[in-house]
PAROPA-430870 format. One record per atom (N, C-alpha, C, O): y, x, z. Coordinates in steps of 0.05 Angstrom, whole numbers, plus 5000, padded with zeros to 4 digits. Layout:
% residues N
YXZ ...
% end
This chain:
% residues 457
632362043343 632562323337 635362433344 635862633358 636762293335 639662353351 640662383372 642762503375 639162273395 639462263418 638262493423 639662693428 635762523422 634462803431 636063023413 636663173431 636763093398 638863383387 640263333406 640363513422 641763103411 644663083421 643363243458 644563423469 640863123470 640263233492 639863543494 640263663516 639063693470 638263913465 640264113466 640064343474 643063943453 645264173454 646264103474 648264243479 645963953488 647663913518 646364163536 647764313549 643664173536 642364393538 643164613538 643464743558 643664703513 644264993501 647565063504 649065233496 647664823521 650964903528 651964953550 654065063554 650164853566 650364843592 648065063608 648265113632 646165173589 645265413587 646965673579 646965853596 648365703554 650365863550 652665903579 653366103591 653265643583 655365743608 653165873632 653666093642 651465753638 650365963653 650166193656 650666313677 649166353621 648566533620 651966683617 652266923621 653466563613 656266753615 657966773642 660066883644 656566623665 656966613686 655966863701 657067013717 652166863684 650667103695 652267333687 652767493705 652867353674 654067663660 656967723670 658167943670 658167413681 660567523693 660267703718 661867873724 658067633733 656567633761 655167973756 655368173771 654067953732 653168323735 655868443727 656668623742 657068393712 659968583701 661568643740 662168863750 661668403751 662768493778 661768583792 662868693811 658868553788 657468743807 656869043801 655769183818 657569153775 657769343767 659769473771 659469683783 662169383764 664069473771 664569613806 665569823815 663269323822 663969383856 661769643855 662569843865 659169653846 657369923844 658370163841 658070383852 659970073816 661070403803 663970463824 664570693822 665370343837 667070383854 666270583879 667070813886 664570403890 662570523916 660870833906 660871043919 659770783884 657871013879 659471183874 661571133863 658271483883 659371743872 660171803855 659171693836 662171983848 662072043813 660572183800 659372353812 660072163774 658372353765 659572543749 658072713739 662072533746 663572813726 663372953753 663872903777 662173213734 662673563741 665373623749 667573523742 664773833769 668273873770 667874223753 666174403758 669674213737 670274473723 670174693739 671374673760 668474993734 669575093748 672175333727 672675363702 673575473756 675975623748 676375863761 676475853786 676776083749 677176353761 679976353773 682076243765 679376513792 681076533828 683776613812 683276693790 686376603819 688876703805 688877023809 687977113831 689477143797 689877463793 692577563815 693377793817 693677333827 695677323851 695677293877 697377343894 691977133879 690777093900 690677253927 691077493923 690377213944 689877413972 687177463971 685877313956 685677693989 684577783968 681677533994 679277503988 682877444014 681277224022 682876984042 685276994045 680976754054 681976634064 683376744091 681576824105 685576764104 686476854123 684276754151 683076544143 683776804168 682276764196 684776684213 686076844226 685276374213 686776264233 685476174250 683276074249 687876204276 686576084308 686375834305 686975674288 685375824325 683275444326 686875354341 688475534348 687275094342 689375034358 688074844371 686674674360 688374884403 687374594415 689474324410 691674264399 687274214423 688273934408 687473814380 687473574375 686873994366 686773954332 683474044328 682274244333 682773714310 678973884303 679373714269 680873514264 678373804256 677673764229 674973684221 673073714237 674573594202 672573494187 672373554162 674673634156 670973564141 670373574113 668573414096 666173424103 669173264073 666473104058 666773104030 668973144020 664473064016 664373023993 664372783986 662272683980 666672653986 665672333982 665372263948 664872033942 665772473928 665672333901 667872163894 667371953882 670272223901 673772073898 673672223862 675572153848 672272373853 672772463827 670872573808 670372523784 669672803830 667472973820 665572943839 666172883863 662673003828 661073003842 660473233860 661073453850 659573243882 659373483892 660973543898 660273723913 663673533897 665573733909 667273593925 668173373922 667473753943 668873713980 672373673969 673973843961 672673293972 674873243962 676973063991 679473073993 675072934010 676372914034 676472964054 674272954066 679173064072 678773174106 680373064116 682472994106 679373004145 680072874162 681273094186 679773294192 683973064200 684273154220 685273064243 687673014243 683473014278 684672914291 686473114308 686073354312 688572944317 690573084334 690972894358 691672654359 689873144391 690472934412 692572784422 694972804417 691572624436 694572464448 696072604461 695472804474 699172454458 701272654473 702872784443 705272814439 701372834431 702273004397 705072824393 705672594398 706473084380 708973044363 708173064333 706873244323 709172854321 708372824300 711672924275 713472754277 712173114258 714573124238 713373104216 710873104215 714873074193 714173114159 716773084152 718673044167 716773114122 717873214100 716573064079 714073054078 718472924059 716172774036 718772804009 721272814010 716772793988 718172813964 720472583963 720272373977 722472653947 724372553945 724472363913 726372243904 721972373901 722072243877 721771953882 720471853900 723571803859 723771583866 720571393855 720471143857 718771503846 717171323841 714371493863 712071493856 715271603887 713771553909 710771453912 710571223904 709171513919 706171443921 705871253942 707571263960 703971073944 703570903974 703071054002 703770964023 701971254000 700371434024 703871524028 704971454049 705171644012 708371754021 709871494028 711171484048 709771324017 711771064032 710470974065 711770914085 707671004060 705870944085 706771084107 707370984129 706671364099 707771544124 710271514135 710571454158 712171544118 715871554124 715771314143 716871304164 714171084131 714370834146 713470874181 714970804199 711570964184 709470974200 711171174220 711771114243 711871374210 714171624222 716971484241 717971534263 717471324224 720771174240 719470974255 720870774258 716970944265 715670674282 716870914315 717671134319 716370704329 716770804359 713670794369 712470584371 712770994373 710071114395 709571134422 710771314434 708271004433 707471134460 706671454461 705371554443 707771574482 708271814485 704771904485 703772104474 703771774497 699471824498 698671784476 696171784474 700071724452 698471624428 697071884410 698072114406 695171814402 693172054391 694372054362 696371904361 693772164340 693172174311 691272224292 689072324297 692172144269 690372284261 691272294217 692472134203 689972534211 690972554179 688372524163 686272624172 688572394139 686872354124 687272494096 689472504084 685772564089 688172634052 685472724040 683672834053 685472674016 684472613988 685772753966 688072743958 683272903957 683973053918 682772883912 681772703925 682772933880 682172773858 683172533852 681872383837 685572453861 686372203858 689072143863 688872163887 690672113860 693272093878 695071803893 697171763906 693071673884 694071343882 696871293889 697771193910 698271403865 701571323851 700871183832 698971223816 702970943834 703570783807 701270603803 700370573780 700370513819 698170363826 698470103836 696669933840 701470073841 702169743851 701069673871 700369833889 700869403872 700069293906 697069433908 696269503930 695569453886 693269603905 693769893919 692369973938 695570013911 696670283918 696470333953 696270543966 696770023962 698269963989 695769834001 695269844025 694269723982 691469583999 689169854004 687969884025 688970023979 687370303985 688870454011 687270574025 691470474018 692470634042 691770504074 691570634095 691670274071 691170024089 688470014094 688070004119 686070014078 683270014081 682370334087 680370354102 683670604076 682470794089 683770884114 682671024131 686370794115 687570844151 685970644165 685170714187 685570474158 684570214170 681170414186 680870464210 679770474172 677470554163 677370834198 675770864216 679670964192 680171174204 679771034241 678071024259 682970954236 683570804261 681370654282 681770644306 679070554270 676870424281 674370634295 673070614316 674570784278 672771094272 673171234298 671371334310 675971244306 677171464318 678671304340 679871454355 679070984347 680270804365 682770904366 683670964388 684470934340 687270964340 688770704334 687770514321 691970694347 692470544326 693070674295 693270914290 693470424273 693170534254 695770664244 696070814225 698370544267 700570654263 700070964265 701571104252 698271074279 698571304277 696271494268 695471694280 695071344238 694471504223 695471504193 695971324178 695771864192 697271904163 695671864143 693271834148 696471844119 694671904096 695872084070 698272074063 694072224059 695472314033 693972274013 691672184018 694572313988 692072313961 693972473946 696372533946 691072533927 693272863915 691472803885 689072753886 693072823858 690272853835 692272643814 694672573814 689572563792 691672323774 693172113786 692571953804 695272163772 697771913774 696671563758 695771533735 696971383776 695971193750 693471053748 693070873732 691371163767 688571093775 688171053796 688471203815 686970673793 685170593826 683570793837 681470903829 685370833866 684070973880 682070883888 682470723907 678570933878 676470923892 675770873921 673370893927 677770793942 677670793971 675470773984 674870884005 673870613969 670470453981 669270763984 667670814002 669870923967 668171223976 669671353997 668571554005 671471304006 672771394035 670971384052 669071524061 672371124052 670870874066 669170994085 669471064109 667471004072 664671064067 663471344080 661471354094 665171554072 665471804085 666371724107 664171714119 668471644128 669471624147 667971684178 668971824196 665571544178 664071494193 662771764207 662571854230 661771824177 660472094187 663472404184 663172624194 665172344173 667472644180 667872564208 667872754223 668272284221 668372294260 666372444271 666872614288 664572394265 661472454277 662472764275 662972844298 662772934259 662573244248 666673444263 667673674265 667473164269 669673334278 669773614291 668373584311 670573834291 670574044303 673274214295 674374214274 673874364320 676574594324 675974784301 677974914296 673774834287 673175044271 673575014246 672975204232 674574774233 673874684216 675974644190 675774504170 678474854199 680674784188 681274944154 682974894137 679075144155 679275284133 677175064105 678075064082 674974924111 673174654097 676374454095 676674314075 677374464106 679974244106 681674304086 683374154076 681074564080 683774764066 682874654035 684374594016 679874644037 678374734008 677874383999 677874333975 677674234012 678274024006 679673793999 679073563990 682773954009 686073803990 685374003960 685973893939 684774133958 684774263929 685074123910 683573933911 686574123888 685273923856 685874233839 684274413846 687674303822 687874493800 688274873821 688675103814 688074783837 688375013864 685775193858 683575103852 686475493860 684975723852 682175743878 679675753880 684675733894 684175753924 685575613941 687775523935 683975563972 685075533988 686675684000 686775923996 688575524022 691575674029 691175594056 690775374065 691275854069 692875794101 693976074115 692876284116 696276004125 698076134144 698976134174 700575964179 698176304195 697876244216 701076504232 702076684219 701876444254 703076514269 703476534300 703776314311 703476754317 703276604345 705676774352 706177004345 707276614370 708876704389 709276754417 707276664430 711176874434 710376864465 712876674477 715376704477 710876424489 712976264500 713276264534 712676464547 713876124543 715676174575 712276134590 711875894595 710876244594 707976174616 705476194596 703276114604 705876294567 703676334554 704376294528 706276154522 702376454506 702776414477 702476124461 700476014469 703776004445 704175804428 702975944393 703376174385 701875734382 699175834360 701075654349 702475484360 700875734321 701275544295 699875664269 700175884257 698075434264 696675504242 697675244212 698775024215 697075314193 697675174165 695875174142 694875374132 695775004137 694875014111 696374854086 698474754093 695774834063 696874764034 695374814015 694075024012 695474553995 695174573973 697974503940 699974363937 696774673925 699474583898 699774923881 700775143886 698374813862 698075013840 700774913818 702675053812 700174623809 702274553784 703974283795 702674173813 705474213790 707873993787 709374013816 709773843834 710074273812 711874423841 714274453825 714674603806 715574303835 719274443839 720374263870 719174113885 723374363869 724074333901 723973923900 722773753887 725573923916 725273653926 722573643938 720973543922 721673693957 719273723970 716673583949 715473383942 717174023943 716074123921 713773963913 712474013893 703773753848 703273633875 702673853891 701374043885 704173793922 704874003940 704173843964 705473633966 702473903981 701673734011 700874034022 699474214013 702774004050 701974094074 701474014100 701873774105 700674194118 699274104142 699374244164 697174274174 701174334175 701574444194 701274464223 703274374233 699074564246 698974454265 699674694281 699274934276 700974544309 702174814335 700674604365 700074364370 700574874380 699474724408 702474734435 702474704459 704374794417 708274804430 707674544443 705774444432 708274444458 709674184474 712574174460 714474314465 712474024448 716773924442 716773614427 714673554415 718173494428 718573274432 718873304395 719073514383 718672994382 718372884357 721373054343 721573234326 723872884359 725972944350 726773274343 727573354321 726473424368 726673634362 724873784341 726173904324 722873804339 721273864323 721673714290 721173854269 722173554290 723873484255 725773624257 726073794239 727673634278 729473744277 729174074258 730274144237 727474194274 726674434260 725474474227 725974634209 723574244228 722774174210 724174274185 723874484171 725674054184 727873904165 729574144156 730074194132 730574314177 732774484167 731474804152 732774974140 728174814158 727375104149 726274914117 726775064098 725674794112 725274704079 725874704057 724774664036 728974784065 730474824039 729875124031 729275164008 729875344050 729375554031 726475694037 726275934035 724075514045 721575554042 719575414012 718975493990 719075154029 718275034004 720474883983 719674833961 723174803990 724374763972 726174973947 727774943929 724775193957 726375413946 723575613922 723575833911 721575393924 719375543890 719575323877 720375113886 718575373849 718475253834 716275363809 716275583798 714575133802 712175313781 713075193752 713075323731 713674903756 714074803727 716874563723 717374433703 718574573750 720374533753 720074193753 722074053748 717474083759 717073793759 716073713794 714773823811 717173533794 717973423825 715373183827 715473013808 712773143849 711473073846 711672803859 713872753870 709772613858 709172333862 708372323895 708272123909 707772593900 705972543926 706472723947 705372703970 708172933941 708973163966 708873063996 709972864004 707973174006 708273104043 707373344054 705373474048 709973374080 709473564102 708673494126 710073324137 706973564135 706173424163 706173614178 704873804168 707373664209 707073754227 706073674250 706773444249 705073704268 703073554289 702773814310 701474024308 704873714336 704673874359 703273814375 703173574376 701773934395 699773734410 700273764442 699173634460 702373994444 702774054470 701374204491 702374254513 699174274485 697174304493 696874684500 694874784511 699074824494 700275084503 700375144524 700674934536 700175404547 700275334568 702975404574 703975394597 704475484548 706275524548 709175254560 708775014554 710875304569 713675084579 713774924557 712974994535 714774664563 715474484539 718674674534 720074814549 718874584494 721774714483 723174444490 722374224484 725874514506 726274224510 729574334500 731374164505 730374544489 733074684486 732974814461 732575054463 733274724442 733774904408 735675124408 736975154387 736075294429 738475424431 737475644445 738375864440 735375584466 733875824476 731976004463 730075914450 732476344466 730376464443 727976434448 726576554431 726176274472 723876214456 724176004433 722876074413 725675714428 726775624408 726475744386 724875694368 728775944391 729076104362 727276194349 727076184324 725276314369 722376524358 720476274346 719676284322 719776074361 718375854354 719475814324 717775834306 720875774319 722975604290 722075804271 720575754252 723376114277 721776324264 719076354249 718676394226 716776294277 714476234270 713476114259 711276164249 715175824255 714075624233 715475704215 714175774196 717875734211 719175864183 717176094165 716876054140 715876324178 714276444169 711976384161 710776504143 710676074181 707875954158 708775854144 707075764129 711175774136 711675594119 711575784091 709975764073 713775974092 714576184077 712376254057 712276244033 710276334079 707976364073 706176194052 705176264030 705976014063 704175864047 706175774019 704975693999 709375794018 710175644001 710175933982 710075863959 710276183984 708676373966 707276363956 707576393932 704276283970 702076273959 700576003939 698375973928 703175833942 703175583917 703575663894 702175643875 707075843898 706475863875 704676163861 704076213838 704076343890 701976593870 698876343853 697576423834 698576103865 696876043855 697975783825 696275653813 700475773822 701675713796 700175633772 700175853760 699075493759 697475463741 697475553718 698675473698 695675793721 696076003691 697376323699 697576523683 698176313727 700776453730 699276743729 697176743741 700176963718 699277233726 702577403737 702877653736 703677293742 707277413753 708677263780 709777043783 708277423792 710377323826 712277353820 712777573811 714777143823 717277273806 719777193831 720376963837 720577333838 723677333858 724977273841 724477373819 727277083845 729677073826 731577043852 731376863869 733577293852 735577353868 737977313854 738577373831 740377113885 742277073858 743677183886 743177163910 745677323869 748277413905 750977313892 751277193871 752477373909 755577353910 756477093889 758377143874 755676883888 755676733883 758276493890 759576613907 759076323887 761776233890 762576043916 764376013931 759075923910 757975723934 755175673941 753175803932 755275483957 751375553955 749575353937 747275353930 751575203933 750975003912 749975203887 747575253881 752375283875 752475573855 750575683854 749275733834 749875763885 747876013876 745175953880 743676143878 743975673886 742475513873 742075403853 739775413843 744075243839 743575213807 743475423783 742775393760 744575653796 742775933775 740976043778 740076183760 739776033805 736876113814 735075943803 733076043793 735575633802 732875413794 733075443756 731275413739 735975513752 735975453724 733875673706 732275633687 734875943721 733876213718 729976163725 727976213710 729976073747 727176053747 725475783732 723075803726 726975573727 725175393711 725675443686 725475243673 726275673669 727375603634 724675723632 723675903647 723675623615 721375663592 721775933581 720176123584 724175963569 724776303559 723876533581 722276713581 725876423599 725776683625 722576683629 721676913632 720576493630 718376553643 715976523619 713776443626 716276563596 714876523574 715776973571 714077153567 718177013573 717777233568 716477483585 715477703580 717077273616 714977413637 712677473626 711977703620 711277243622 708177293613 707277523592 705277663590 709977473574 708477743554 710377963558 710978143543 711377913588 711878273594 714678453575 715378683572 715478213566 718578233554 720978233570 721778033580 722378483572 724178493581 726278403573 728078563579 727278163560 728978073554 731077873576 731177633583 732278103581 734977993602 735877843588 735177613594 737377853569 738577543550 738277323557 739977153562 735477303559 734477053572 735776933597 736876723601 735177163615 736877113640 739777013639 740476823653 741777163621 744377073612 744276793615 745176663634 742476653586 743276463579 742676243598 744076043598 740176283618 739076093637 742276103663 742575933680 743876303660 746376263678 748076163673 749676063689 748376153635 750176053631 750075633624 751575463615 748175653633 747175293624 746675193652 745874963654 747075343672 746575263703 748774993711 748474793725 750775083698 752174893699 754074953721 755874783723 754075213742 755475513763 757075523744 757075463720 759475663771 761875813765 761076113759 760376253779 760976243730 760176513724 762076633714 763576473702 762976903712 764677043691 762777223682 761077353696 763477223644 761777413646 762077623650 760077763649 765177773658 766077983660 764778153684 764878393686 763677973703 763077973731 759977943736 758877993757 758977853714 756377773718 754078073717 753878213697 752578123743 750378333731 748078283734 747178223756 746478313710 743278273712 742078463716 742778653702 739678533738 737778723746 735578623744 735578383744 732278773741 731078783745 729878963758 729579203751 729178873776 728579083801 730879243816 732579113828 730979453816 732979623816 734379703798 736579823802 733179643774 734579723748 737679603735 737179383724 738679623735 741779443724 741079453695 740079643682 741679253688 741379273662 743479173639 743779233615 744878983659 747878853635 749578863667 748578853689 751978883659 753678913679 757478933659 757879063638 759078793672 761778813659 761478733634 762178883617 760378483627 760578413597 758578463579 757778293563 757578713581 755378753563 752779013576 752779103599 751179083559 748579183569 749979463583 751979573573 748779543605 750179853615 748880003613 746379993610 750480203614 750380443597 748380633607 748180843594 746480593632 744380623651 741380593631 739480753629 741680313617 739080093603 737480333588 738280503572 734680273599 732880363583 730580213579 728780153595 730880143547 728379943555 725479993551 723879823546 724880313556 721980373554 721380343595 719180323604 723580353610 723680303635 723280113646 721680083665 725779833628 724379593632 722079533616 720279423629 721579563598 718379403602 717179493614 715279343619 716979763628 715379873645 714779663665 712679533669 717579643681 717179623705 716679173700 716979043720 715779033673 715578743668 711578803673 710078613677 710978993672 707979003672 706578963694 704078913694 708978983727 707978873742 706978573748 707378373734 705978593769 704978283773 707078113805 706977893815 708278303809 710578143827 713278373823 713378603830 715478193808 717578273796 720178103809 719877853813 722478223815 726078083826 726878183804 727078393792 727777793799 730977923775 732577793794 732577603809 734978093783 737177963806 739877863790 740377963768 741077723798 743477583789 745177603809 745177443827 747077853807 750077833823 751577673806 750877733783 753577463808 755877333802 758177453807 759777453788 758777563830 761477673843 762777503834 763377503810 763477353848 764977093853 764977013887 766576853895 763877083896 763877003930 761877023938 760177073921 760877003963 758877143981 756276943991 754876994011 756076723974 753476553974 752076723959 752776863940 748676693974 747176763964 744676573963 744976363976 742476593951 740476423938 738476573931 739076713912 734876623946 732676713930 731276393926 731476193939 729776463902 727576233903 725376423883 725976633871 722376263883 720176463875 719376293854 719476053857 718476423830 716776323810 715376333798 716876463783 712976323784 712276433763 712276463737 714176333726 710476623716 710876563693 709376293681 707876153695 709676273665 708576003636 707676233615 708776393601 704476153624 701976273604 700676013584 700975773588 699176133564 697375903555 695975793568 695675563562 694675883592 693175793616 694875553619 694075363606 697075523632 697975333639 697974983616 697974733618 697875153601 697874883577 695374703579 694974463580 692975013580 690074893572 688974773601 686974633599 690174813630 689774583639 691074333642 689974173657 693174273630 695474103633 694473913611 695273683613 692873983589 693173873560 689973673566 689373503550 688973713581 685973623587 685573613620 683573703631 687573503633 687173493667 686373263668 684473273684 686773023658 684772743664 681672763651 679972593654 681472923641 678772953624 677073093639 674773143629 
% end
C-alpha cells in the first residue's frame, strides 16, 4: 500500500509541475498576444482649442518626400497613431533634440545616427509614434528603436543608419513595437507625396489639432518649397521645447550648412514658448533637404538667396512653434510676453520665461485679471538685473506701472477690458540696456489640470 500512495504522489507531482509549466506557457503566450494585438482603449474625444486656425493649412507636396499613415493600436484603438516618411537619396538630413538629461532611446538613436558619416546617395527615412513615448524604459527602450528602424530599413532597403525614429505619449511604458512592426509593411506599400497632412494627424497625443506650416522662396534657376509639420499641446518649455517636428525643403545644401541654419533660428522660435514650463523626454527637430529644387545648390550662407532661404524656414518654424502653444492644453489666451531694454540677453530672457511660466501671471490670464503685480513679482524672482525705479509694465499699449509705482494713465475698467481678449502682449521695459527678448505663452485653465490629472487613464 505504501508503495502505490508513494507512486500516486510521485504522480500528482510531477503532474502539478506540468500543469504549472502549462500556465507558464499560456501567461507568455498571452502576454506575446496582448503585445501584438491592437488596443482596445478608446481614445477620448476633445474639442478643437478656441486658438485653433480655423483649418489645416494646404501645403505643397515637396519632391523627394512621400508619407504614409496607420492605425497600428500603439494605444488606442482606431486611431491613426503612426507615420512614416520617406526622403530621397542625396537628402540632407539636420535636427535639434531636447536637452533633458533623462533623454528617450528614439532621441539618443537619432543624435547618434546624425554624427555617423553618409554616403552622399543615401536615402532616409522618419518613423514616429503617439501614444507611447518609450523614455525610461531601459535596455528595452533601445531594442524597441532597433526592431522598428530595423523593420523600416528592410521595408524601404535603407540602411538603418539612416532611419530616424520618434515616439511621443507616456513616459515609463513598453513600447508595444510588435504593432509597428506590423504596420510597416503596408505604410511602404501606401507611400505617397500627398500624404503629409494624415502624417500631421498621426504624431498627435493631447493635440487639438494638427499643425503645419509651409513657405516658398525664389532661388537662383527656380522656387525652393518648405513645408512642416508639428505636434505639442503640454510639457513645452524651451530646451527643445512633448514637442516633435518635421520639416521638409526640396533646397539642395549640404548637411553642415543646413544645421548650421538650423541650430541658430531655435532659440527664438521653438525655444522661445513655453505652455507649462516642463522640458520633455522626447523633443526632436528634423529637417530633411532633398535637393531636388531646380533651383542652384546654397553652397554660401552669406548670399541673399541664403538669407531668404533661412528666413523661410525661420517663418515655418515661427509658425508652427505658435501654433503649439495656441494649442496649449486648456489654453483659451495667446499671450506675447515682451521684455525690452533689458541689461543683457541673458536678462531679458530670464524675465520673459519667469514672467511667462509663473502660475500667477497665467492663472490670472485665464480669469481675465488684470493684475500687473503679478507681472512685478514674476521680474522680481527672475533672478535679472531690474530697478524698480526703471521698471514699466504694459499691457498692450496700455502702461500701467511705470517709475516705481502704478501711473497715473491706469484704468482698470480699460485693463480688464482689453484681458478679455484671446491674444494679449505684456510688455516689460527694464531700461537698463538695449537687449531684448519675446517668448509666447499661454494661460493655466482647469482644462489643463483635468487632462494632466487622468492622461495615463
Amino acid at each position: 500500500m505504501a508503495k502505490k500512495k508513494k507512486k500516486k504522489d510521485d504522480k500528482d507531482i510531477k503532474l502539478k509541475a506540468k500543469v504549472k509549466k502549462l500556465r507558464a506557457k499560456i501567461k507568455a503566450l498571452k502576454s506575446d498576444l496582448s503585445a501584438v494585438a491592437p488596443a482596445k482603449i478608446k481614445a477620448k474625444t476633445v474639442s478643437v482649442s478656441p486658438l485653433a486656425p480655423a483649418h489645416f493649412p494646404k501645403l505643397p507636396a515637396i519632391a523627394g518626400v512621400e508619407f504614409a499613415s496607420a492605425a497600428a493600436g500603439v494605444k488606442y484603438a482606431g486611431r491613426t497613431d503612426v507615420m512614416l516618411a520617406r526622403v530621397a537619396p542625396g537628402a540632407s538630413i539636420a535636427g535639434v533634440f531636447t536637452t533633458s538629461s533623462t533623454r528617450a532611446a528614439c532621441v539618443l538613436d537619432c543624435q547618434s545616427k546624425l554624427a555617423m558619416r553618409v554616403p552622399k546617395d543615401a536615402g532616409a527615412a522618419i518613423i514616429v509614434n503617439s501614444g507611447n513615448a518609450n523614455a525610461f524604459t531601459g535596455k528595452n527602450g533601445q531594442k524597441a528603436v532597433d526592431m522598428v528602424t530595423g523593420a523600416v530599413a528592410k521595408a524601404l532597403d535603407l540602411p538603418i543608419s539612416r532611419v530616424f525614429s520618434s515616439s511621443t505619449g507616456v513616459i515609463g511604458e513598453p513600447l508595444p513595437f510588435e504593432r509597428i512592426v506590423l504596420a510597416v509593411d503596408g505604410l511602404a506599400q501606401r507611400l505617397s507625396g500627398a500624404g503629409i497632412e494624415d502624417a500631421a494627424r498621426a504624431i498627435m497625443t493631447t493635440d487639438t489639432y494638427p499643425k503645419g506650416a509651409s513657405a516658398v522662396i525664389e532661388g537662383e534657376g527656380g522656387p525652393i518649397t518648405i513645408a512642416g509639420i508639428a505636434k505639442g499641446s503640454g510639457m513645452i518649455a524651451p530646451n527643445m521645447a512633448t514637442m516633435l517636428v518635421y520639416i521638409f525643403t526640396d533646397a539642395a545644401i549640404a548637411p553642415a550648412r543646413l544645421q548650421k541654419m538650423l541650430s541658430r533660428q531655435v532659440d527664438d522660435t521653438f525655444n522661445a514658448i513655453t505652455v507649462d514650463s516642463d522640458t520633455s523626454t522626447s523633443d526632436a527637430l528634423i529637417v530633411a533637404a532633398t535637393g531636388q529644387s531646380k533651383a542652384a545648390e546654397i553652397r554660401d550662407l552669406r548670399t541673399q538667396v541664403a538669407k531668404n532661404f533661412e528666413a523661410g524656414l525661420r517663418d515655418v518654424m515661427m509658425d508652427l512653434a505658435h501654433q503649439v502653444v495656441r494649442d496649449g492644453e486648456g489654453a483659451t489666451k495667446f499671450v506675447e510676453v515682451r521684455v525690452t531694454r533689458a541689461a543683457s540677453a541673458e536678462d531679458a530672457h530670464k524675465v520673459a520665461m519667469a514672467v511667462a511660466n509663473s502660475p500667477l501671471v497665467k492663472t490670472a490670464l485665464a480669469g481675465e485679471d488684470a493684475n500687473w503685480g503679478r507681472v512685478v513679482a514674476a521680474v522680481g524672482k527672475s533672478g535679472a538685473k531690474a530697478d524698480r525705479d526703471k521698471l514699466t509694465i504694459s499691457f498692450g499699449d496700455m502702461v500701467l506701472a511705470e517709475k516705481g509705482w502704478r501711473a497715473p494713465s491706469y484704468s482698470e475698467a480699460d485693463a480688464s477690458a482689453y484681458m478679455k481678449g484671446d491674444e494679449l502682449v505684456i510688455g516689460v521695459d527694464l531700461g537698463l540696456g538695449r537687449a531684448n527678448k519675446s517668448v509666447w505663452t499661454c494661460d493655466l485653465t482647469h482644462r489643463y489640470i483635468d487632462i494632466n490629472a487622468d492622461y495615463r487613464s
